[in-house]
N, C-alpha and C positions, 0 to 999 in steps of 0.2 A: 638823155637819160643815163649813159653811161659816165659820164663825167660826174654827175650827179649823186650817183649811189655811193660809192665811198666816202662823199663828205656825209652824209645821212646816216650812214653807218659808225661811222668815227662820230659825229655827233651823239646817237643815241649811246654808245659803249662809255663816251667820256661823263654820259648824265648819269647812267648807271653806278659807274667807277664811283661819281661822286657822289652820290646817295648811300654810296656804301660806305666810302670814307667816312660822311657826315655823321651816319650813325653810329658806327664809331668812338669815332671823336665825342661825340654827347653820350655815349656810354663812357667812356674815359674820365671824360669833365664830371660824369654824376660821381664816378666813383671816386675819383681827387677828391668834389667835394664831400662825399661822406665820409671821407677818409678825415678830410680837415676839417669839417665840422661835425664827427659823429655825436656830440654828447648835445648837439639838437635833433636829430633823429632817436637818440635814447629817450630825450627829455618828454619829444610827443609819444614816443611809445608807453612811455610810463604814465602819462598824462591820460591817454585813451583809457590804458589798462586802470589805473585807479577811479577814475568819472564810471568804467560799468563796474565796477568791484564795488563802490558807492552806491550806483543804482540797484545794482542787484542785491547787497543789504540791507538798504530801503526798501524794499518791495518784501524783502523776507522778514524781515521786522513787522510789516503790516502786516503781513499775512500769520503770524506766528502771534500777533496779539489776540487772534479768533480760536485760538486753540482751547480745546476743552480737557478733561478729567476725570476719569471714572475708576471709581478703586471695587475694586474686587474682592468679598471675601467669603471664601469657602466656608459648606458645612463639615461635619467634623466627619463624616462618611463619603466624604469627595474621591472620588477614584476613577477619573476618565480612560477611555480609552486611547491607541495612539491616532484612530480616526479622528475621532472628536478633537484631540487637538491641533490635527494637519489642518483639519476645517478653522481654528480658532485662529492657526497662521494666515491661512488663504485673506481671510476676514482682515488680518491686521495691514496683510501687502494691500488688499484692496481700498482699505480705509484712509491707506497713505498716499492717496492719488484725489481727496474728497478735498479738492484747493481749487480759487479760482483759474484760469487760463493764464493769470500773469502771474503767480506766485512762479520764484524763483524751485530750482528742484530740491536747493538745498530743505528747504521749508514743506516741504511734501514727506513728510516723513511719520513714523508711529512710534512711541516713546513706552517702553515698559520701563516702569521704573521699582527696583526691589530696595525698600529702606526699611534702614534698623535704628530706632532712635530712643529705644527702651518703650515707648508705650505699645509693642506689640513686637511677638518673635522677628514678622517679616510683612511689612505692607506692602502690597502688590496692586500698582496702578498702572492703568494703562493714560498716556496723552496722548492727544492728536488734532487732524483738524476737526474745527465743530460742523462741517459736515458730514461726518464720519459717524459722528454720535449715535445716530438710531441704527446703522450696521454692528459697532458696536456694542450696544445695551445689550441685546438680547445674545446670548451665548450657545453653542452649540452644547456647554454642560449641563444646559438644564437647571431646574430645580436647587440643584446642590451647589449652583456660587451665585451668591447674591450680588448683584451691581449695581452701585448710586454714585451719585453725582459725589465727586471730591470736591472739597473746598482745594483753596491756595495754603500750601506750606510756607509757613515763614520761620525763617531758621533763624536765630541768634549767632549771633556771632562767637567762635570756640577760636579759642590761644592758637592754636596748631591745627595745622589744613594741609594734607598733603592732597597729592592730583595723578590718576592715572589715566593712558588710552591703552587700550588694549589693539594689537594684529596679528592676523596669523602668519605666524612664521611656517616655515616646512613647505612641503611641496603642495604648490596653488592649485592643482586638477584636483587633489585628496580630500576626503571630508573631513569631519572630527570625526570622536570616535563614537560609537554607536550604545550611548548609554541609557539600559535598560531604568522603564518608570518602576521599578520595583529594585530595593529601594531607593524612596524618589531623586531625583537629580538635585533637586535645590537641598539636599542632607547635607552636603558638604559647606554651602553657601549659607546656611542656619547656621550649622557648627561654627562656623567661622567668627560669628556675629553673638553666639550663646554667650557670652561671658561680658556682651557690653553693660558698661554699667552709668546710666542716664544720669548719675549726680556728679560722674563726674564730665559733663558734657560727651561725651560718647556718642558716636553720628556715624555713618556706614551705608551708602548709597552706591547703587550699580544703577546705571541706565544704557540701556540698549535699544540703538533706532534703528527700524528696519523700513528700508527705502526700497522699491520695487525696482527692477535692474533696466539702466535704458537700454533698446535696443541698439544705439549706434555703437556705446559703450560695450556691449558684451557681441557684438561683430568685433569690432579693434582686438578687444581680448582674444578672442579665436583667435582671429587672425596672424595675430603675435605668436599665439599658442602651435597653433601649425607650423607654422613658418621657423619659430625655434625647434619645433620637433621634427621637422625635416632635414634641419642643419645638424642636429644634432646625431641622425641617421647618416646623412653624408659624411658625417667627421668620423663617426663609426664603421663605417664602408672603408672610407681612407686608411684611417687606423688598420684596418683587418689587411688590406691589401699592403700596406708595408710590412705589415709583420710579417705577411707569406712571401714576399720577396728576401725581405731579411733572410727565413727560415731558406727559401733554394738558394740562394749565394751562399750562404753557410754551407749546406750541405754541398756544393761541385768543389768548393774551396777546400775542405777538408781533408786528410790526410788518405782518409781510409777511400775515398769515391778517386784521388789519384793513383793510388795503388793499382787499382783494381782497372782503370783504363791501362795500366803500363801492363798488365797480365791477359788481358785480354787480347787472344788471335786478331779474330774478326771486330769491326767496326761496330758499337753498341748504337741499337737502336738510338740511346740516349744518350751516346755519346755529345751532342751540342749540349747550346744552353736548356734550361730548361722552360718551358711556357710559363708562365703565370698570368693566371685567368685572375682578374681583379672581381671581390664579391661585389655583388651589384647592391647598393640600397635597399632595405627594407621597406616595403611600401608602408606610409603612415595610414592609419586608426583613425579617424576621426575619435569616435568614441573612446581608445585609449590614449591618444593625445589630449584630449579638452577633459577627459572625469565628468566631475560633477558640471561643467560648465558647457556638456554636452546636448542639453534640452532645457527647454526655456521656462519649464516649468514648475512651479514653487522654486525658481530662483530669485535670491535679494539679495540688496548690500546692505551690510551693519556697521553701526559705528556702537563699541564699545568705553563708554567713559565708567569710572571707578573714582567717586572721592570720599575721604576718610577723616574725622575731625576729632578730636577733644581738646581737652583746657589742661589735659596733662600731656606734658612731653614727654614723646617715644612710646602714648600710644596709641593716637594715629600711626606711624609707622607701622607697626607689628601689627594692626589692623589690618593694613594694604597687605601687607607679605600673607595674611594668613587668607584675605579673600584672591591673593595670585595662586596661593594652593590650591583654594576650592576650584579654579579654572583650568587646573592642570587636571582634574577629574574627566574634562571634557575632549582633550589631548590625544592624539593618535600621530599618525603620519602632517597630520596639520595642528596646530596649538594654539592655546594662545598665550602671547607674549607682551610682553610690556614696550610701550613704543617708547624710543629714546635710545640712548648712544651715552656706556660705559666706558669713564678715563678712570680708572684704578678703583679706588673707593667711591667716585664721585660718580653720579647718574643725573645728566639730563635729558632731563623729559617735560612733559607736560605742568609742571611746578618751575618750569624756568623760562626764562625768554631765551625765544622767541616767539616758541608754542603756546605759553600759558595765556597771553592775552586773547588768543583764539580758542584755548578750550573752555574760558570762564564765558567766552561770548557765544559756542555753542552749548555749554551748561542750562545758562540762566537762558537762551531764546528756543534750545530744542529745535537748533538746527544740526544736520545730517551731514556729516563729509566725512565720509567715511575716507578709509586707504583704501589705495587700487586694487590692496589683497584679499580685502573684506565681500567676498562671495562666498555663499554658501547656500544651501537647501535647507526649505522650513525643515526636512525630517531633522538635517542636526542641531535645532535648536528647539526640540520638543519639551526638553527639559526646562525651557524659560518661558515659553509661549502659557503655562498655569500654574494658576497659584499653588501653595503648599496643598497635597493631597495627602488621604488618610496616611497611605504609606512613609510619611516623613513626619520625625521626631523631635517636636518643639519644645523648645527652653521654657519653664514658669518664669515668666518677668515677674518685679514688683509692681508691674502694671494689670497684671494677668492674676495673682495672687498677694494680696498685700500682707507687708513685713507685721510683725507683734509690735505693738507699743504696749509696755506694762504700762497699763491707770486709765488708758482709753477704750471709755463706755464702747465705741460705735464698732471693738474689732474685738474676734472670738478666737481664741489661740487652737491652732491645729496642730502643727509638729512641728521639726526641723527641717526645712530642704537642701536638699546641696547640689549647688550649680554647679553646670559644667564645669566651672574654673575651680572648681575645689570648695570654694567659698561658703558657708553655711550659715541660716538665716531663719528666724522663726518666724513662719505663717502664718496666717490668719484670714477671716472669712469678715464680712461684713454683719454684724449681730444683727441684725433687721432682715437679712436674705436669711437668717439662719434659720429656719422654721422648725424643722427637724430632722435628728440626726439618727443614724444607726451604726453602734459598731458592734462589730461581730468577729471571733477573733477564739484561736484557743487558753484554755487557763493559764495565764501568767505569762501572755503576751503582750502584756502592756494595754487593753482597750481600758482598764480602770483606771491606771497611770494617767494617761491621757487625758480621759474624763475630767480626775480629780486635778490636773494642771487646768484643765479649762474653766473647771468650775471657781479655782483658786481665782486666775486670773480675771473672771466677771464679778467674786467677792470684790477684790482689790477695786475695781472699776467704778464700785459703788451700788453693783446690780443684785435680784434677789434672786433665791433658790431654794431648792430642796432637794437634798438627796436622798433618796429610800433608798438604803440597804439594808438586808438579810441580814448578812454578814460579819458588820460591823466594820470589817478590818479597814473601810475606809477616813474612820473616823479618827484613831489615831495614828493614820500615814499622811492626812491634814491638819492636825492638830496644829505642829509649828510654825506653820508657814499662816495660818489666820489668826495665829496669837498677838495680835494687833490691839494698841488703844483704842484705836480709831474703829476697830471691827467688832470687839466684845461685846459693845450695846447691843451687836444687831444678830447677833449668834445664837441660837436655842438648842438645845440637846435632847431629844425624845426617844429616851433608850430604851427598848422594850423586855432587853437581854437578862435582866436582871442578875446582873456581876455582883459578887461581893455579900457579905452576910445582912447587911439590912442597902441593901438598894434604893437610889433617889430615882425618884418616880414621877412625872408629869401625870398629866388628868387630861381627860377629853370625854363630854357628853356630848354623843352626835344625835340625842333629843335635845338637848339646851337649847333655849332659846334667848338666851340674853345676852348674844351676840348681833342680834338683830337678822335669825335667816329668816327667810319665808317659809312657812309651817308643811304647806303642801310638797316645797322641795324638801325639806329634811326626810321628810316621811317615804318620798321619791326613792332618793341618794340610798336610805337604810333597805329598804326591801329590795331595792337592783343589788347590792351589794349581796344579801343573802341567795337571793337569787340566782347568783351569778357565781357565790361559793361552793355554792350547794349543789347546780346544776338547774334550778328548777326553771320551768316556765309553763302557762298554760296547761299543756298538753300533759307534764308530768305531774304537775302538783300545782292545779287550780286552788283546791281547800288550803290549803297550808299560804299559798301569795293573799289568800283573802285575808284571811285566821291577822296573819300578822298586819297586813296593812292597817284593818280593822284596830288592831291594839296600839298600833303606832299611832294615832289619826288621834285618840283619844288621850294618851301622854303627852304629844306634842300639844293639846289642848289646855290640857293641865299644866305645863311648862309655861304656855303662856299668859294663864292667867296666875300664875305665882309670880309670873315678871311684871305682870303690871300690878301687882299687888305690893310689889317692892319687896319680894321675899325671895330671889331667885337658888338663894340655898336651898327651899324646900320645892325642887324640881326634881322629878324622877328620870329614871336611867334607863338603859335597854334592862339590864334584869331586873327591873319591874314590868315587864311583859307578862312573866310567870306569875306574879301574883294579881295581874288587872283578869289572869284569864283562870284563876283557880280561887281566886278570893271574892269570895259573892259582895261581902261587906265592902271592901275598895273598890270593887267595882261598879256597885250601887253608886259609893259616893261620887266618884271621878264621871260616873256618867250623868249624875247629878248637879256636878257642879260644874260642868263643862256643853250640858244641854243646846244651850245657847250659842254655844261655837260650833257645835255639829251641824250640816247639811242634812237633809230632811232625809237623804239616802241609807248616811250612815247610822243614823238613829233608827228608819225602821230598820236594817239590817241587825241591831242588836237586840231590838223588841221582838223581831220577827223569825231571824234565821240564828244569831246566837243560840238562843235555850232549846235548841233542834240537834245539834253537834254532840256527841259522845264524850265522854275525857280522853278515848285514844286517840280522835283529830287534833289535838293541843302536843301531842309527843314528838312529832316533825317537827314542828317550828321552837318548842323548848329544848330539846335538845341540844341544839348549836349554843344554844345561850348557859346550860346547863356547863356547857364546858369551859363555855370562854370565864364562868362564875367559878370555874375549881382552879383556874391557873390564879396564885395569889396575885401576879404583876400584873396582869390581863384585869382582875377583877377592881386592882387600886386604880389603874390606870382609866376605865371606861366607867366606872360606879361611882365618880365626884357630879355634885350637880352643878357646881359650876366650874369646866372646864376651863383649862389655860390654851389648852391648841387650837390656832384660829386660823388655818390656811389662808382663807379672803386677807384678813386683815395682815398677816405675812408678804402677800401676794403685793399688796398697797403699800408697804412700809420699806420696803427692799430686805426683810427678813432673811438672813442665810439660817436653814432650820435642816439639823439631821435627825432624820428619823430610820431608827435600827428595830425592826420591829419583831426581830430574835428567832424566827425560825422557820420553820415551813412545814409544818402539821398542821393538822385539821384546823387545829385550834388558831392557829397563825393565819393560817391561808383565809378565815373569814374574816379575822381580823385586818391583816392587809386588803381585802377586797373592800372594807368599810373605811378603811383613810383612802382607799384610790379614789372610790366613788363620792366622799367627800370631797378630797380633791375636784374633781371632774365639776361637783354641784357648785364650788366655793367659784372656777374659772369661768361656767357657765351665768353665774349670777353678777359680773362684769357688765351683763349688760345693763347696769341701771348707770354705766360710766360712759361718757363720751368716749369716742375709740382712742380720740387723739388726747387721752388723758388718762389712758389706761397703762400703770408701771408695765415694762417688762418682766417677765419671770420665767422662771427655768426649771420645772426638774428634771433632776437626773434620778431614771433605775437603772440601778445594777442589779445584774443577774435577773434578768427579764423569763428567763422559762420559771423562775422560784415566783415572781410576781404576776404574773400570767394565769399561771396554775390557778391563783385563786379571784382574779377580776379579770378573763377574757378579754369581752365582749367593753369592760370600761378602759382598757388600755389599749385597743383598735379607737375606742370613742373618740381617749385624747389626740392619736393621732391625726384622725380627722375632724377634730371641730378644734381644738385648743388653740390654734394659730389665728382664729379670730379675735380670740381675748386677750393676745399678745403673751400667751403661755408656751412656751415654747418646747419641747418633750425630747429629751436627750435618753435613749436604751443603749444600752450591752448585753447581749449574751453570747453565749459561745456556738451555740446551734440556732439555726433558723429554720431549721426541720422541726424541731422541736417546739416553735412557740404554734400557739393555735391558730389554724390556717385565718381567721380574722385579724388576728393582731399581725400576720406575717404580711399579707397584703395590703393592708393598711401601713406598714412601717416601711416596703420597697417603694410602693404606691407614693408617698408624698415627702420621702426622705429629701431633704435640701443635702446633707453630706451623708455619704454611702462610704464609712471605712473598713476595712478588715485585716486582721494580720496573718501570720501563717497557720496552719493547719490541714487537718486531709483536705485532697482534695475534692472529696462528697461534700465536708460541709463548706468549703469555700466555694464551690460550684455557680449555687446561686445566688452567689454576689456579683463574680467574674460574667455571670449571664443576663446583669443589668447593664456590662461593658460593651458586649458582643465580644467575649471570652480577649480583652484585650487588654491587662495582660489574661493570660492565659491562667486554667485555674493549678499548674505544675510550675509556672512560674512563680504564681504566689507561696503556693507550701513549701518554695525552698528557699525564703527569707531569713532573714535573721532574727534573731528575739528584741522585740519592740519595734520591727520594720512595721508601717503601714502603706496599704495601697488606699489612697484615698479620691475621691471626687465631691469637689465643692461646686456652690453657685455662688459667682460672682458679678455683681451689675448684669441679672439676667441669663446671663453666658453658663453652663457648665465646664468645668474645669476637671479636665483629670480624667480618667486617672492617674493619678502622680504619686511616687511614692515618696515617702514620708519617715522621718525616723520619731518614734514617740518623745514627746518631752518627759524626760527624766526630770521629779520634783527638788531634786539635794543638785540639779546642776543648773535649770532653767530658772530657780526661785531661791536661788541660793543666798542671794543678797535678801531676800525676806521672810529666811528662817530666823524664827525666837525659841528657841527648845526653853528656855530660862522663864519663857512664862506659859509653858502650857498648860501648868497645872494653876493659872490665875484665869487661863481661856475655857477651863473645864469647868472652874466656880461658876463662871461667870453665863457658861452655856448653860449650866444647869438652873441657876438663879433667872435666867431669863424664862428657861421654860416653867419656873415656881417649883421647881421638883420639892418633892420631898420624903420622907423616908416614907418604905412600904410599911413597914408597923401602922403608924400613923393614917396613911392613907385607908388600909382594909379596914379599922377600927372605922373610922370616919364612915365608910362605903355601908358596913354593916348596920350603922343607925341609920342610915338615908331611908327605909321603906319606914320606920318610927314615924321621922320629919314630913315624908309627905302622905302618912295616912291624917299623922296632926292637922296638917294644912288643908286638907279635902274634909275631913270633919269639920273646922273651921267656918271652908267657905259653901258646906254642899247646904243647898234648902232644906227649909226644917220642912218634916214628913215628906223625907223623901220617899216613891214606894220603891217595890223591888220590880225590876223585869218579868219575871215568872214567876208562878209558884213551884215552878222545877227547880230555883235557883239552890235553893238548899238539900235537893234531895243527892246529888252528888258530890257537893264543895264540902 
């Protein structure tokens, strides 16, 4: 045994010894050979690494081809809270995790995407995965942002493309900064984009993906995070304690602390060196070490892309620099920055290789890889998480309000606008959306200006109209601008004013019948007009609505049967009222000769209750007529029997026809409530026209409280029924206190454009309170003269309000001013309307009762009797 054990021993030490040499040695041999063949250990590394860079691609490709699209667009009173929108975050981290188990994480992401491309200030889409979809759809906003399914964008290709990513630079625990929704976040990132302009390719997209944070990834981070803020504590420690060493070597070294040893008797306490107590490390924070990256909650990573296009160079660039502005709005101890590496003037970044074939490939598939900087908390990105809300101030695109074209029927000219860039462009409305308009505005602020451009411009277009004014003065401040060959035919002048020592005078019998109205509606149109002038109804004055209907009922009788007799000259006028009701003898005959055309009612009404009435029942209803028979122009004008003025057939012809109808006394005021109410009967009796075959027409009143005054009740009417006949009713006045509460509600009630210019702020009040006082009614009254604040409909949509500068006619229509022929467009107005001199015409008027007692003698049966034998005890 003894002999034994030392060879055993020595055997086991020498197996030992060599198991360790051998290992060794074969660590040695690998490392030679990695050393002399490393570039086939590079070769497989890269090989592994490209085969999953491959797969995991592939897999995010597939899974990125399921992705879906939902655009979002506010209503115009959108104003969330910042709950609602933390909730709108939550929603979007959670929806970025609705991927199969094998999607890649790149591909698990949620895409907002804010584009500007001219057909809207700013679209706001959300992508993501299509399981996400039903979390998304429904919105914590409610009601006020509507969500549908997006179609696929397809972009055409623009000359010029630049490319950014954005990271935050600054210090990585810090938020952004904390930017209040009032006013809103995205103002800056609108502005930025306000001035693109779509013809000339102009393109402007921001996408931001918010990827939910791994947890292995945001351990690492802490942990980093700590572990540098601990070093950086020790290096702070260190530092401190050499300075205090420095500072006591200083001080024993110094002049003054030797002195004072050499004077000193006794031994100083302090006399040695002196201690120095090194400061100890500050204990690290968690919470102020990590910041925002301190709790797990509503945190995510973003990947910020930015790219920028047009077909004109330099400017897409200046695109990009102005939306890097709008992101410095967001900017605090953290920002954001543009990724890429500055050599002098030159910057690359994402528009150059190496980068650029990885951001066109997370562009176009909406994948997520963000930088390792890119954390942050939904609160600092509250500003992006919804769309544009009330509190943000959107651009009028030409998509949003369309440009003027002079000559095209299908657009209605509204003003000037001037876009952010300076640029200025004339508006317009869609003439089919235009139903009807209101403008409201003080004297000689431009709503007639306005008007009379608009009206020009639907003459020029081919379209019809009427203007009624009071006033006149709009008649020649349009004269040169429609003094056209091509416009003359279709121009009529119906001036009521009577200018000048013998005045040209048009005709109008609104008993005529040889126009072809319906007998019952003429009879209708004339007693609502009186009606309506006078005040009457039922309640006030039964005897006098009958009195006249009665007498009407019986001349529109007699009208008609002189028309089918072929003798339409010998028809009677309104002021033969007074003698069908004071003349026994014409009124025998007329009741006689028209027997046959009465209804069995009104016949006994004049057998039965006629010869029961007094003569002072007959003083109410002649009177009015009395007066309108002592104005000479009034009595040339409505005393021909057969009339030239034919609204219907104007209405069918595209007729431009002004009618000045001189004042606004009694006498006036019935007068105009008897062409309103013609009107109204002429638009109404369309209905014997297919819809889709009915002209459009237009009139226009000015000065709406002077035409009010005397047809209430028929200019509330047009507002609410005329837009069915394709008549479309354009007012002006200056007070809307002032017009009678039916015509006021009826004209805010179905207005399509609602304009106003400056004035107190009493009477703009209730205009700015069909805005929700936005602008405000002291923002309005400190305009300028011709400013308008206006609100259109466009393709459905309400626009505005926006404001507006009036079109001045000598600068918007300058090119289709003729001053050189207006005195050929004033023949030529008048000639259409048949004017002619008032001598002439009152001579003519005053033999008319001659010509049709001749004609009712003529045709009444022989032995005719009389109705009573009261008849002559009073006549």
């Amino acid at each position: 045994m003894d002999s034994t054990a030392p060879h055993l021993t020595s055997q086991a030490s020498s197996s030992s010894s060599g198991q360790v040499l051998g290992l060794v040695s074969g660590i040695v041999h690998t490392v030679g050979w990695v050393i002399t063949y490393w570039w086939v250990a590079a070769l497989t590394a890269v090989a592994v690494w490209a085969t999953g860079e491959a797969l995991v691609r592939h897999l995010a490709r597939k899974a990125s081809a399921e992705r879906m699209a939902l655009e979002l667009e506010p209503s115009r009173h959108f104003d969330p809270g910042l709950e609602e929108i933390v909730r709108r975050g939550v929603q979007l981290a959670r929806a970025s995790t609705s991927m199969p188990w094998w999607a890649p994480r790149r591909s698990k992401a949620v895409q907002i995407r804010l584009r500007a491309d001219g057909s809207s200030p700013l679209r706001y889409r959300i992508e993501g995965p299509a399981g996400g979809e039903r979390l998304l759809s429904i919105t914590p906003f409610g009601p006020d942002v509507t969500v549908k399914r997006a179609r696929t964008i397809a972009d055409e290709p623009r000359t010029h493309t630049v490319r950014a990513e954005f990271i935050l630079r600054g210090k990585l625990t810090s938020p952004l900064r904390e930017v209040p929704l009032t006013p809103d976040p995205l103002q800056p990132l609108i502005d930025a984009v306000a001035d693109l302009r779509a013809e000339l390719g102009d393109l402007a997209e921001l996408r931001l993906d918010l990827q939910r944070a791994p947890k292995w990834a945001l351990r690492a981070r802490r942990l980093q995070l700590m572990g540098a803020a601990r070093r950086s504590e020790r290096r702070e420690a260190q530092r401190a304690a050499r300075w205090l060493r420095q500072d006591a070597s200083g001080i024993e070294d110094s002049l003054t602390w030797q002195l004072q040893q050499l004077l000193t008797d006794r031994p100083s306490a302090t006399s040695g060196r002196r201690l120095v107590m090194p400061p100890v490390p500050r204990r690290v924070e968690p919470a102020e070490a990590l910041g925002k990256l301190a709790e797990d909650d509503h945190l995510v990573r973003v990947q910020l892309l930015v790219m920028c296009a047009s077909n004109t160079e330099g400017r897409a660039q200046a695109r990009l620099a102005q939306l890097q502005a709008a992101l410095d709005v967001f900017g605090g101890r953290s920002r954001w920055a543009m990724r890429g590496w500055r050599l002098g003037p030159w910057r690359v970044g994402a528009d150059h290789w190496p980068t650029k074939r990885g951001f066109e490939r997370r562009w176009n598939l909406g994948h997520c890889q963000p930088p390792r900087a890119n954390w942050v908390r939904l609160e600092e990105l509250t500003g992006l998480l919804k769309p544009p809300t009330v509190n943000c101030r959107l651009p009028v695109l030409a998509g949003d309000l369309p440009t003027f074209e002079f000559g095209d029927p299908q657009l209605l000219l509204q003003g000037i606008y001037r876009g952010p860039d300076g640029r200025e462009r004339l508006v317009a409305t869609y003439a089919e959306e235009t139903l009807f308009e209101v403008g409201v505005g003080k004297a000689g602020g431009g709503k007639t200006e306005r008007a009379l451009a608009q009206a020009i411009g639907w003459a020029h277009a081919g379209g019809g109209l009427v203007f009624v004014d009071p006033h006149r003065d709009s008649w020649p401040r349009a004269l040169p601008f429609l003094a056209h060959d091509h416009l003359m035919p279709r121009i009529a002048l119906i001036d009521l004013g009577g200018l000048g020592p013998n005045p040209q005078v048009s005709s109008w019998n609104p008993l005529g019948m040889h126009q072809g109205q319906a007998g019952h509606e003429v009879v209708e149109a004339i007693a609502d007009a009186y009606a309506s002038a006078l005040a009457w109804d039922d309640a006030s004055a039964p005897r006098a609505l009958t009195i006249l209907t009665a007498a009407l009922t019986v001349l529109v009788a007699v009208n008609e049967a002189a028309c089918r007799a072929g003798r339409p000259e010998d028809q009677a006028t309104i002021f033969h009222v007074r003698a069908l009701l004071t003349d026994a003898g014409l009124r025998t005959a007329a009741l006689a000769a028209v027997a046959d055309a009465l209804d069995e009612e009104t016949r006994a009404w004049w057998q039965s209750v006629f010869p029961t009435l007094t003569p002072d029942a007959f003083a109410v209803v002649l009177n009015p007529i009395a007066r309108l028979a002592a104005h000479p122009v009034t009595r040339a004008f409505l005393g021909q029997p057969v009339g030239v003025y034919n609204i219907r057939a104007a209405m069918d012809s595209k007729m431009i026809v002004w009618v000045c109808p001189g004042g606004n006394g009694p006498t006036d005021r019935l007068l105009t409530a008897l062409l309103a109410r013609d009107l109204l009967r002429a638009a109404r009796s369309r209905r014997d026209t297919p819809e889709n075959q009915r002209v459009p027409f237009r009139p226009y009143f000015d000065e709406l409280i002077t035409l009010t005054g005397a047809a209430p009740e028929t200019i509330a009417a047009m507002f609410e029924d005329l837009r069915k006949y394709r008549c479309h009713v354009h007012g002006m006045t200056q007070l809307l206190s002032r017009l009678p509460t039916p015509v006021r509600l009826s004209l805010v009630q179905n207005a399509s454009t609602l304009a106003t210019t400056a004035g107190s702020t009493s009477a703009i009040a209730p205009i700015t309170a069909e805005w929700g006082d936005d602008p405000s009614p002291h923002r309005v009254a400190t305009m300028e003269r011709f400013e308008h604040y206006v609100s259109v409909n466009v393709r459905g949509q309400r626009v505005g309000p926006v404001q507006l500068r009036g079109p001045h006619l000598d600068a918007v229509f300058a090119a289709q001013a003729r001053p050189q022929q207006t005195r050929a467009l004033q023949r030529a107005a008048e000639a259409n309307a048949q004017a002619l001199p008032l001598g002439q015409l009152t001579h003519r008027a005053a033999q008319q009762l001659g010509r049709v007692t001749a004609f009712l003698a003529a045709h009444a049966p022989a032995g005719a009797v009389r109705l009573s034998k009261e008849d002559n005890e009073w006549t």
